[in-house]
Structure formats: C-alpha cells, structure tokens
N, C-alpha and C positions, 0 to 999 in steps of 0.2 A: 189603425185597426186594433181594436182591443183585445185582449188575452181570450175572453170567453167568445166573440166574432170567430178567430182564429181558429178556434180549437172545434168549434159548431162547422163552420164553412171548409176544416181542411183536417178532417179526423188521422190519416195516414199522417198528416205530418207531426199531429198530437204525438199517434202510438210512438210513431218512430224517434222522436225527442224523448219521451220516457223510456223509451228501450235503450236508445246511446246512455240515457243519464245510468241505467240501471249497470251495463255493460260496463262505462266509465267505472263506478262500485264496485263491481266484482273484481276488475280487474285491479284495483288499487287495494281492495282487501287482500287476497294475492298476495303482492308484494310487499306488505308492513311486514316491518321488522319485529320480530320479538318483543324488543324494550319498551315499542310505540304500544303494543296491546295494554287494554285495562287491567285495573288487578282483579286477577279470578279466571281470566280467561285465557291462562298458558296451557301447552301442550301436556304438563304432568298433574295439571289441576293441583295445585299450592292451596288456594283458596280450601277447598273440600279437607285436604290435608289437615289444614291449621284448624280448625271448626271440628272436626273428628279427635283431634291432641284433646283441646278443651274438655272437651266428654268426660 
C-alpha cells in the first residue's frame, strides 16, 4: 500500500500520525537543554544584546 493510498483510504490515521509526530516535538522542545539551543535563541536574548553593543 503506498503512502498517498494510505493516507486517501485511512485519513484518522493520517491526522493522528502527525499529531504524535507533532506531540513527539513539543515534548522534546521541552526538555533541551540550554547548550543544545541555537545561538540567539537563550532565555536573556544574548543575540539582541550583542547587535545593540555594535550600534
């Protein structure tokens, strides 16, 4: 059965495959650590900081 069969013939199980994959996400955004986040996107905003010094 092909991906687009699947998802035409059984739409509940569509939604609910992208609702776990989406819940999986939330849930692991969550829990990253500090270190693992990109640069710019800490809690005191560093990023905005350093670009405002320049000015």
């Amino acid at each position: 059965m092909s991906i687009l069969r699947l998802s035409v013939d059984r739409p509940v199980t569509t939604i609910m495959l992208f609702m776990s994959i989406g819940l999986l996400g939330l849930i692991s955004y969550t829990r990253i650590s500090q270190e693992l986040f990109p640069f710019g996107i800490s809690s005191d905003n560093d990023c905005y900081k350093i670009r405002r010094s320049r000015s």
